[in-house]
LUMLUMDREN-927294 format. One record per residue: residue number from 1; residue in three letters; chain; z, x, y of N, C-alpha, C in turn. Coordinates in Angstrom, 2 decimals. Layout:
<recs>
<NUM, 'ALA', 'A', <Z, X, Y>, <Z, X, Y>, <Z, X, Y>>
...
</recs>
This chain:
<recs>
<1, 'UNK', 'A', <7.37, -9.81, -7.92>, <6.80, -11.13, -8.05>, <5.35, -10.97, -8.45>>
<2, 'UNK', 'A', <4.94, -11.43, -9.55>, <3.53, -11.50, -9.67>, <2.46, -12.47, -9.39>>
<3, 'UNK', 'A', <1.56, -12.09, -8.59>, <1.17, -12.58, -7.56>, <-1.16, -13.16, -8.66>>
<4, 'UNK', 'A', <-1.36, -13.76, -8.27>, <-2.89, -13.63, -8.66>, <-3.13, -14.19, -6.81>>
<5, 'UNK', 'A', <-2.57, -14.41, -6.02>, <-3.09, -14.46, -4.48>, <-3.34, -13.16, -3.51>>
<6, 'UNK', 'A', <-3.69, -12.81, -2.64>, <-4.17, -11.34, -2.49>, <-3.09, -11.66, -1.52>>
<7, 'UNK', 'A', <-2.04, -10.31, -1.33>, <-1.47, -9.94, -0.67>, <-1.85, -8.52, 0.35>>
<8, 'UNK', 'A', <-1.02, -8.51, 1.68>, <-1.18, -9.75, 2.46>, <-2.05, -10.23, 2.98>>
<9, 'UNK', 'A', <-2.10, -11.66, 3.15>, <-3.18, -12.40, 3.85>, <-3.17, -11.78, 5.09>>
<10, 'UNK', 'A', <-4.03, -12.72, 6.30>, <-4.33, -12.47, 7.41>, <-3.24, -13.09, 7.78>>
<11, 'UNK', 'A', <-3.21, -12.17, 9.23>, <-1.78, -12.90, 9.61>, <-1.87, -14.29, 10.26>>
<12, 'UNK', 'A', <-1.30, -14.75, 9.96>, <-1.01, -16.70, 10.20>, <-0.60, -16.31, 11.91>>
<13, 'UNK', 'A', <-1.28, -17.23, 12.86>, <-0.29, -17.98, 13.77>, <-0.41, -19.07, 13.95>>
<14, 'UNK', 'A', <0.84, -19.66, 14.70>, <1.20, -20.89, 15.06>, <0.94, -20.86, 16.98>>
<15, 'UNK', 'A', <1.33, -21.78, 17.36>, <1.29, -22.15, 18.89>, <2.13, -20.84, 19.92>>
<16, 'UNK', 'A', <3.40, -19.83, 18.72>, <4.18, -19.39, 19.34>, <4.34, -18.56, 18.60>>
<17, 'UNK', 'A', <3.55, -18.53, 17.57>, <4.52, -17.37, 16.28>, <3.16, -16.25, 15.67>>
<18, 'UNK', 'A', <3.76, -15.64, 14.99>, <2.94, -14.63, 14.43>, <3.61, -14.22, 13.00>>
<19, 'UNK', 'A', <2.95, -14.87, 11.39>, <3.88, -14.11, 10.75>, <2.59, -13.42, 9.67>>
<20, 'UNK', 'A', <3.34, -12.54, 9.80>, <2.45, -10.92, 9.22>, <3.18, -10.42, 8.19>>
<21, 'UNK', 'A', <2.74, -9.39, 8.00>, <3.66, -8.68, 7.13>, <4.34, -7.17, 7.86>>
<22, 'UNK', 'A', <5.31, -6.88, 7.05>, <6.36, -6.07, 7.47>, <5.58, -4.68, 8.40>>
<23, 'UNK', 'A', <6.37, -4.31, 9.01>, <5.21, -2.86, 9.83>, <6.76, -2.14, 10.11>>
<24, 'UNK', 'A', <6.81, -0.80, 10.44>, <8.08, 0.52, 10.26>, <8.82, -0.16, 11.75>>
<25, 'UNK', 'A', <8.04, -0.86, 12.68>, <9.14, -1.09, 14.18>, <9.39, -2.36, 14.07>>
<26, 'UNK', 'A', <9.57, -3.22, 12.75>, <10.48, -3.95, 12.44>, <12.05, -3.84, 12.04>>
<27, 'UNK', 'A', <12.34, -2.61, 12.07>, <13.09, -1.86, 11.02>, <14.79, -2.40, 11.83>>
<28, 'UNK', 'A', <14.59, -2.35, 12.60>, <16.03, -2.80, 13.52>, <16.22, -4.24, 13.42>>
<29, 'UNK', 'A', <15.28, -5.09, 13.53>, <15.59, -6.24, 13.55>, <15.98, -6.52, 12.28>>
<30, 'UNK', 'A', <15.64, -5.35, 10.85>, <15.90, -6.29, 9.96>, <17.08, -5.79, 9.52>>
<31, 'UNK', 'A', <17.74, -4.59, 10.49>, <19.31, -4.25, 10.53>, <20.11, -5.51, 11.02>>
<32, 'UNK', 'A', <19.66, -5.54, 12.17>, <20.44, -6.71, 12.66>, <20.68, -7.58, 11.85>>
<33, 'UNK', 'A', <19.08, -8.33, 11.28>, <19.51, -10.10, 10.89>, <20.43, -9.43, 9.49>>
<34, 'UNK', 'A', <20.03, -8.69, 8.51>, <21.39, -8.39, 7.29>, <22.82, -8.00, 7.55>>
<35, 'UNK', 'A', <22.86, -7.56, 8.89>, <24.55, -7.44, 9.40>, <25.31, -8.45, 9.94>>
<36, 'UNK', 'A', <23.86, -8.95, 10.35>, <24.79, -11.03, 11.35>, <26.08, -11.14, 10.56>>
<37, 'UNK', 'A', <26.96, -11.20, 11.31>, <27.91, -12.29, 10.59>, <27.42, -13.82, 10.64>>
<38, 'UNK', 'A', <27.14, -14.31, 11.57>, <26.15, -15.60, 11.63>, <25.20, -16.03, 10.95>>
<39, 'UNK', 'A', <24.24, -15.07, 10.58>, <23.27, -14.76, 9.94>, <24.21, -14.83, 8.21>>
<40, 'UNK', 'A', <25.14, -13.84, 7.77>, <25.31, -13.79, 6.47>, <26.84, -15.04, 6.33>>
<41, 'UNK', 'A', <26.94, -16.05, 7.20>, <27.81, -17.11, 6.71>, <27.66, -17.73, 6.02>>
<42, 'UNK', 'A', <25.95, -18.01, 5.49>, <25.48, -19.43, 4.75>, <25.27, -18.66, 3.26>>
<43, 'UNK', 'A', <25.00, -17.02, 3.60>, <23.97, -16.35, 2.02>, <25.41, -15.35, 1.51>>
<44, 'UNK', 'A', <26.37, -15.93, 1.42>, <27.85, -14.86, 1.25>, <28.26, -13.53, 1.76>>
<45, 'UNK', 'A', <27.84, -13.64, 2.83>, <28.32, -12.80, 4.06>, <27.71, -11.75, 4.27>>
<46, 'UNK', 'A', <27.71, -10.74, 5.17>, <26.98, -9.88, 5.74>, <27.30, -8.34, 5.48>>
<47, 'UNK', 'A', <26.90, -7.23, 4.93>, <27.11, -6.22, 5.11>, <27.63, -5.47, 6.75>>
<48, 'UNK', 'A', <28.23, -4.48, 6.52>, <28.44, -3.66, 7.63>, <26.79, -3.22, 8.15>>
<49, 'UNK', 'A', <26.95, -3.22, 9.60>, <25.84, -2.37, 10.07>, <25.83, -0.55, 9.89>>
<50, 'UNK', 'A', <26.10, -0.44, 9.14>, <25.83, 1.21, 9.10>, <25.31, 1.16, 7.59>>
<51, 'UNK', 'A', <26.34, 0.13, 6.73>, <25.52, 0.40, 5.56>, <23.95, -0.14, 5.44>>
<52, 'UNK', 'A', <23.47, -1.45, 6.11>, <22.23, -1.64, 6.07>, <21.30, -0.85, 6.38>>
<53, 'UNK', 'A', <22.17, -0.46, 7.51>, <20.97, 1.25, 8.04>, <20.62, 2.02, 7.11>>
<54, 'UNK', 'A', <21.81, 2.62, 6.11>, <22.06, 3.03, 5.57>, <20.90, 3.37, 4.47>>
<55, 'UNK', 'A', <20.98, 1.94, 4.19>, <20.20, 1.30, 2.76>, <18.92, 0.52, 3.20>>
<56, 'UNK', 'A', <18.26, 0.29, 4.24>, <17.00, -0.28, 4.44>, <16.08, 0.63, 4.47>>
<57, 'UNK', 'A', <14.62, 0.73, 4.10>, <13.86, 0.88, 3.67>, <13.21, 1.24, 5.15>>
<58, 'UNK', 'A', <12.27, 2.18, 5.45>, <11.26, 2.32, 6.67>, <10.89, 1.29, 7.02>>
<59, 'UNK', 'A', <10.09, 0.81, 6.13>, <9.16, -0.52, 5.84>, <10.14, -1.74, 5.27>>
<60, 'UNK', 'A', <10.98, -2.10, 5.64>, <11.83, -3.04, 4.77>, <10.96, -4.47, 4.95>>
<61, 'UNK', 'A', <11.55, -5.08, 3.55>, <10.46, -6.37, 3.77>, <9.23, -5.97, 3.22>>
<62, 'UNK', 'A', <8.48, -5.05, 2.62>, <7.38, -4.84, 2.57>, <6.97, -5.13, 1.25>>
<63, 'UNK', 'A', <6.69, -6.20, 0.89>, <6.60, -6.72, -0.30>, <5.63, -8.29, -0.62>>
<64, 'UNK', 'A', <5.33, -8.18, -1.68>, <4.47, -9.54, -1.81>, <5.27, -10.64, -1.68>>
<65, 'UNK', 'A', <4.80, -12.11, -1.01>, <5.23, -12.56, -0.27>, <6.69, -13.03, 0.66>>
<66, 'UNK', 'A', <6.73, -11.82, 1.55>, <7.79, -11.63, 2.41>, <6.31, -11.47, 3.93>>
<67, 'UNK', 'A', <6.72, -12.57, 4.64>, <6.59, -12.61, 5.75>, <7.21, -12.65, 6.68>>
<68, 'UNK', 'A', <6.48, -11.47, 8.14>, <7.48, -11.53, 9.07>, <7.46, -12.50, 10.08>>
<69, 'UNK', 'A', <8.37, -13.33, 10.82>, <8.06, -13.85, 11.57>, <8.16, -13.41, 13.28>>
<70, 'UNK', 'A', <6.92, -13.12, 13.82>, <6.79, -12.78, 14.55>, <6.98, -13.01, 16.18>>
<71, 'UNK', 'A', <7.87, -13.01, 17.12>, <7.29, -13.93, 18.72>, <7.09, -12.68, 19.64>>
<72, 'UNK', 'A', <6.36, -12.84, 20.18>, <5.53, -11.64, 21.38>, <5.51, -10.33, 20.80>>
<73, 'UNK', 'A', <5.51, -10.27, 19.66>, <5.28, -8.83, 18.99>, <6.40, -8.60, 18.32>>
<74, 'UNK', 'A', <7.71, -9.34, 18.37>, <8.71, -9.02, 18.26>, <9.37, -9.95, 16.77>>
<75, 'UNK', 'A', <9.92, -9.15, 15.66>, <10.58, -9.55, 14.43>, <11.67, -10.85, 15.22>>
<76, 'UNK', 'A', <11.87, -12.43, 14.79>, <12.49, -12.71, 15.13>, <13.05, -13.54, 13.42>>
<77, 'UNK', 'A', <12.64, -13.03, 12.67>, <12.82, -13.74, 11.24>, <11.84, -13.43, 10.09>>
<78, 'UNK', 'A', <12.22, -13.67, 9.33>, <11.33, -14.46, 8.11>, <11.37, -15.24, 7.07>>
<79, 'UNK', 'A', <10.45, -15.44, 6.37>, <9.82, -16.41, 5.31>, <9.47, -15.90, 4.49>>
<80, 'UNK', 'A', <9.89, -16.07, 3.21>, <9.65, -15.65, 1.72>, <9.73, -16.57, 1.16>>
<81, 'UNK', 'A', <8.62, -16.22, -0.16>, <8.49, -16.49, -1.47>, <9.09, -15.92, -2.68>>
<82, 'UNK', 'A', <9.30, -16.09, -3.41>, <10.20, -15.42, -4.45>, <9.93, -16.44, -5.58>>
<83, 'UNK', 'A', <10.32, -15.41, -6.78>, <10.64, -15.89, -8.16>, <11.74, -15.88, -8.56>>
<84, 'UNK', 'A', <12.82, -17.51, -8.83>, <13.98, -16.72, -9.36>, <14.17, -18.05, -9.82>>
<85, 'UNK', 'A', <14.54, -17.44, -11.15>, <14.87, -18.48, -12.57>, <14.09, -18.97, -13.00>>
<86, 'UNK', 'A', <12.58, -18.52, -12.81>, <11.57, -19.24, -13.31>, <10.64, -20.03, -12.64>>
<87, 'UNK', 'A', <11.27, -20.34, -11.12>, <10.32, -20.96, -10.28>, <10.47, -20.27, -8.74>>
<88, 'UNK', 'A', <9.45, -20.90, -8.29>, <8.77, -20.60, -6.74>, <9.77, -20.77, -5.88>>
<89, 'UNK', 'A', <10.53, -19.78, -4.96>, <11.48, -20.25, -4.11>, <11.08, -20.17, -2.62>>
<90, 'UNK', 'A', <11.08, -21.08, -2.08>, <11.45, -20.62, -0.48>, <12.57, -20.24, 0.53>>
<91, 'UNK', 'A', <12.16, -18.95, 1.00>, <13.81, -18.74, 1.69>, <13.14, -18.23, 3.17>>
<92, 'UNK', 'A', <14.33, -18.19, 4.10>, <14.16, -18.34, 5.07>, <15.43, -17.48, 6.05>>
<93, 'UNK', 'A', <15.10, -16.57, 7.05>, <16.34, -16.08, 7.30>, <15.76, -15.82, 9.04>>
<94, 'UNK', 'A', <16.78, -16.01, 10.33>, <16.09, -15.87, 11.35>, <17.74, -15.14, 12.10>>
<95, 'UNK', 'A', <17.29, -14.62, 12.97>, <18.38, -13.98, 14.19>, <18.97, -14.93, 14.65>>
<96, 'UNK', 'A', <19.86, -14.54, 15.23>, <20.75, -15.77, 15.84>, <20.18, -16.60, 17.16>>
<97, 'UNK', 'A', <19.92, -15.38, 18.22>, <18.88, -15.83, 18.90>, <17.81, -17.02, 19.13>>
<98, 'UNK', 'A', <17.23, -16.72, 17.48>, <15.96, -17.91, 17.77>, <16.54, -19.20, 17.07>>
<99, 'UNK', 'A', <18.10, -19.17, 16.85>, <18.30, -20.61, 15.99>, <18.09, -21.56, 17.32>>
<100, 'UNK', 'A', <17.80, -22.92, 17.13>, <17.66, -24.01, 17.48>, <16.93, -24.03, 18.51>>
<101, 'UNK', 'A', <15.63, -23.31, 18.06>, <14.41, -23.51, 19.30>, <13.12, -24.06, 18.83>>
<102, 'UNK', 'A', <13.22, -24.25, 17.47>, <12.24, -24.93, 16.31>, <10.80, -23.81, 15.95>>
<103, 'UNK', 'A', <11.80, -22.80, 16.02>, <10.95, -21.27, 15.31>, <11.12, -21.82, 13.46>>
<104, 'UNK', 'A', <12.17, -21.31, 13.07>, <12.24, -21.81, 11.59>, <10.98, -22.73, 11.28>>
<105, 'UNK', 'A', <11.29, -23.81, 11.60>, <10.52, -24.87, 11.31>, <9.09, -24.61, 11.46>>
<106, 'UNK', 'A', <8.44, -24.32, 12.57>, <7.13, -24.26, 13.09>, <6.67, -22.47, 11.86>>
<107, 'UNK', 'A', <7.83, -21.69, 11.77>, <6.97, -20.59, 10.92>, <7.36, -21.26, 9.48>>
<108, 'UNK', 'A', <8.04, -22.29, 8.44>, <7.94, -21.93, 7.43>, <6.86, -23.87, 7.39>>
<109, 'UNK', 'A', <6.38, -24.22, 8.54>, <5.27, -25.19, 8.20>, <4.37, -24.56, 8.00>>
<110, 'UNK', 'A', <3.93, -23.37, 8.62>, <2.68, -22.53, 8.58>, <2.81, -21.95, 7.07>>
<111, 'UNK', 'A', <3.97, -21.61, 6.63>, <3.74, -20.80, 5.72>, <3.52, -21.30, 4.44>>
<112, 'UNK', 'A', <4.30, -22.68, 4.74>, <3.81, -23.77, 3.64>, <2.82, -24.25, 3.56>>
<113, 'UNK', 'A', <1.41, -24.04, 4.39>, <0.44, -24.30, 4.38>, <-0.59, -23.24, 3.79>>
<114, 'UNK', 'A', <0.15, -22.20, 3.78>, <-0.61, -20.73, 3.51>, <0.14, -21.31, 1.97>>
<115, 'UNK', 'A', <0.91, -21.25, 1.47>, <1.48, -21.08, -0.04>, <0.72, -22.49, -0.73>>
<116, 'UNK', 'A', <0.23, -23.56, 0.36>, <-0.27, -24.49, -0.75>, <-1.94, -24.65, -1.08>>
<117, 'UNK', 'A', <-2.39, -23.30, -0.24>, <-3.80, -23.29, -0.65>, <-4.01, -22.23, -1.48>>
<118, 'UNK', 'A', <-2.94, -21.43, -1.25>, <-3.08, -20.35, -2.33>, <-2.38, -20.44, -3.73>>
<119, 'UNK', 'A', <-1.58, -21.05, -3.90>, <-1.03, -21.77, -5.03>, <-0.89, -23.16, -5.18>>
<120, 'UNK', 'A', <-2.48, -23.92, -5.46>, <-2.28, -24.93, -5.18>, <-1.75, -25.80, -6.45>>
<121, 'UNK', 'A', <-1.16, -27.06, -6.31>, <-0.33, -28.02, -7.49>, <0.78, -27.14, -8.01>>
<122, 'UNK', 'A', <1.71, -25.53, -7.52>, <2.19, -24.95, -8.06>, <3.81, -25.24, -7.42>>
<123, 'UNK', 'A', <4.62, -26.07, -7.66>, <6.03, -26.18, -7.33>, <6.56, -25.59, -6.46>>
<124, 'UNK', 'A', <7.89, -25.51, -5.77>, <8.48, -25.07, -5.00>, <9.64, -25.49, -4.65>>
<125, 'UNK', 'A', <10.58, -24.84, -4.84>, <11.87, -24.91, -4.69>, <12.57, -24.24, -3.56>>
<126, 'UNK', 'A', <13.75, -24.52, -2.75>, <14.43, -24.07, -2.08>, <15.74, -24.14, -2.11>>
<127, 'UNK', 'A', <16.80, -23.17, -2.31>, <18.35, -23.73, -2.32>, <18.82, -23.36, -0.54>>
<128, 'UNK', 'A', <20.34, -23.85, -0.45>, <21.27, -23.32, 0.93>, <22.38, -23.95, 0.76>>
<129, 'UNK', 'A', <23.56, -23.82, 1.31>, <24.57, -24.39, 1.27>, <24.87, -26.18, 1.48>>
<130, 'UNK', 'A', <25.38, -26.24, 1.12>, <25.21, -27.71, 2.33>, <25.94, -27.84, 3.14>>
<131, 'UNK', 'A', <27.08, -26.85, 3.68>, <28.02, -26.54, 4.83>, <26.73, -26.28, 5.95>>
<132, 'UNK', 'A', <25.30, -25.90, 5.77>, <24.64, -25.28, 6.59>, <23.85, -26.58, 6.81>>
<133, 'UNK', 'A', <23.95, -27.52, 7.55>, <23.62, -28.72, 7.64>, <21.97, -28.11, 8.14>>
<134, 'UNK', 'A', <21.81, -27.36, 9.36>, <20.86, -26.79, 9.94>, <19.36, -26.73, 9.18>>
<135, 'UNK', 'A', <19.77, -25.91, 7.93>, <19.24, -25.92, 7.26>, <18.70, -26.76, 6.67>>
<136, 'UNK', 'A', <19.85, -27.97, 5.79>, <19.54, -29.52, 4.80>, <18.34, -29.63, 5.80>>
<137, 'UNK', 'A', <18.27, -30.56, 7.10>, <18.31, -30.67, 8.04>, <16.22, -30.25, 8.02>>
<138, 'UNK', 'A', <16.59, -29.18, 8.20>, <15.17, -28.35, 8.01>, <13.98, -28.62, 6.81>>
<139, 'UNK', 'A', <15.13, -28.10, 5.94>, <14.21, -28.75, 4.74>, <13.77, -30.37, 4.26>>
<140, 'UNK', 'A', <14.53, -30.95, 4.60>, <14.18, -32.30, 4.67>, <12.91, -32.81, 5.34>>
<141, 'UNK', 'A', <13.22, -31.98, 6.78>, <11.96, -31.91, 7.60>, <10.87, -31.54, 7.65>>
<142, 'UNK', 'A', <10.12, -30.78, 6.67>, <9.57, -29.39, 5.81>, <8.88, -30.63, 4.70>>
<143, 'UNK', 'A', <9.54, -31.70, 4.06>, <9.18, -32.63, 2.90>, <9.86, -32.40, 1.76>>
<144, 'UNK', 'A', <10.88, -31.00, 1.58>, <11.25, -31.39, 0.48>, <12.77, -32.43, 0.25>>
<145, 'UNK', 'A', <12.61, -32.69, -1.06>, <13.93, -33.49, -1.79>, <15.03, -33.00, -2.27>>
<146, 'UNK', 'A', <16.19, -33.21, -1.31>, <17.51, -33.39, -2.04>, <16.78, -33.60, -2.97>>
<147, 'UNK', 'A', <18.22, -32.71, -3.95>, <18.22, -32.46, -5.46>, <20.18, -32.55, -5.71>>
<148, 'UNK', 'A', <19.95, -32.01, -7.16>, <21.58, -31.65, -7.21>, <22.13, -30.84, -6.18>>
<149, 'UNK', 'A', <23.38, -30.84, -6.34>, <24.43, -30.18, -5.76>, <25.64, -29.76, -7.02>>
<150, 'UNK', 'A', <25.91, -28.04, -6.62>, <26.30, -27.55, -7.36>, <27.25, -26.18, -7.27>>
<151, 'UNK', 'A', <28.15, -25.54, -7.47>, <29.00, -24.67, -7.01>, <28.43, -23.43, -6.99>>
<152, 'UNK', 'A', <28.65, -22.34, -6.51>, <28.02, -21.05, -6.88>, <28.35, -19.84, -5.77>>
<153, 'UNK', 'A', <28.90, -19.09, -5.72>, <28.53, -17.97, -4.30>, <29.97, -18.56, -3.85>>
<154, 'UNK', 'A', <30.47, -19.67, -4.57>, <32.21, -20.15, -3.68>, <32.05, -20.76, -2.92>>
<155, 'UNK', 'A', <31.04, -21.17, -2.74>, <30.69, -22.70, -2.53>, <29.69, -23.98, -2.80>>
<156, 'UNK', 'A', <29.49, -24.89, -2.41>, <28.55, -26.27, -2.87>, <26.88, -25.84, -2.38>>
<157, 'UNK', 'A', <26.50, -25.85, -2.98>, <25.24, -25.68, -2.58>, <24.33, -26.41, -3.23>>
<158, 'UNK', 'A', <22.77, -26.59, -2.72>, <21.59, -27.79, -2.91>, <20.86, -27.61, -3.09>>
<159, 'UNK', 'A', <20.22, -28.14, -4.17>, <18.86, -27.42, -4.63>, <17.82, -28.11, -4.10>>
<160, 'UNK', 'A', <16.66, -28.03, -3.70>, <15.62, -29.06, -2.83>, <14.45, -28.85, -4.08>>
<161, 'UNK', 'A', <13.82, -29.56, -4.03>, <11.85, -30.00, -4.23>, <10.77, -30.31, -3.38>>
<162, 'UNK', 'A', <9.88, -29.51, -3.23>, <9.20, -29.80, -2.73>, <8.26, -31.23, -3.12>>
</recs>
């Protein structure tokens, strides 16, 4: 992703969160969240845990904007930026654990606040299923707009605007 914002910033917190960038004793959690079956229901399913081991990186995640999301020191998700198809994406991926405690939400408000001073008037897009209501749900909450809906991955999925 090419970046003219200096990567990484300082690390952001929130009331509860900490998101930083990637460090080597993240490295399990980010076995876990790519093996979830829970975790890989919404993004077309999950690898085996031996192959992620397998195939993750010391430092996985360690990249311009991929943030970790942090609680008491501990990887419980993250928040990325990405380029794909031409525009700004937001994605979002958390443990099973921290679903429905309003982690998601509270780290990708922060992070949307970090992405709109550093790229400011610059778009943003987000897709997810729409079987993953959780999500709609989120992003709606976040400000962006339903968009189309459209097939892909084998199933319906939604494109948002910020």
């Amino acid at each position: 992703m090419t970046e003219t914002s200096a990567w990484p910033p300082a690390p952001i917190k929130t009331d509860r969160l900490v998101l930083r960038e990637s460090e080597a004793g993240d490295r399990e959690a980010f076995v876990e969240l790519f093996s979830s079956p829970e975790v890989g229901t919404y993004i077309g399913g999950s690898k085996s845990r031996d192959e992620v081991d397998r195939t993750t990186p010391p430092i996985p995640g360690h990249r311009h904007g991929v943030f970790v999301v942090a609680l008491d020191g501990a990887m419980i998700g993250m928040v990325s930026f990405d380029v794909l198809d031409g525009q700004r994406t937001l994605g979002y991926l958390f443990l099973p654990s921290a679903w429905g405690k309003g982690f998601a939400y509270e780290a990708c408000a922060a992070a949307l606040d970090w992405y709109a001073a550093a790229h400011p008037d610059e778009p943003l897009v987000s897709m997810t299923q729409t079987a993953n209501t959780a999500s709609m749900r989120l992003l709606a909450k976040l400000g962006f707009t339903e968009g189309e809906r459209y097939q892909a991955y084998g199933a319906e999925q939604c494109h948002w605007r910020q």
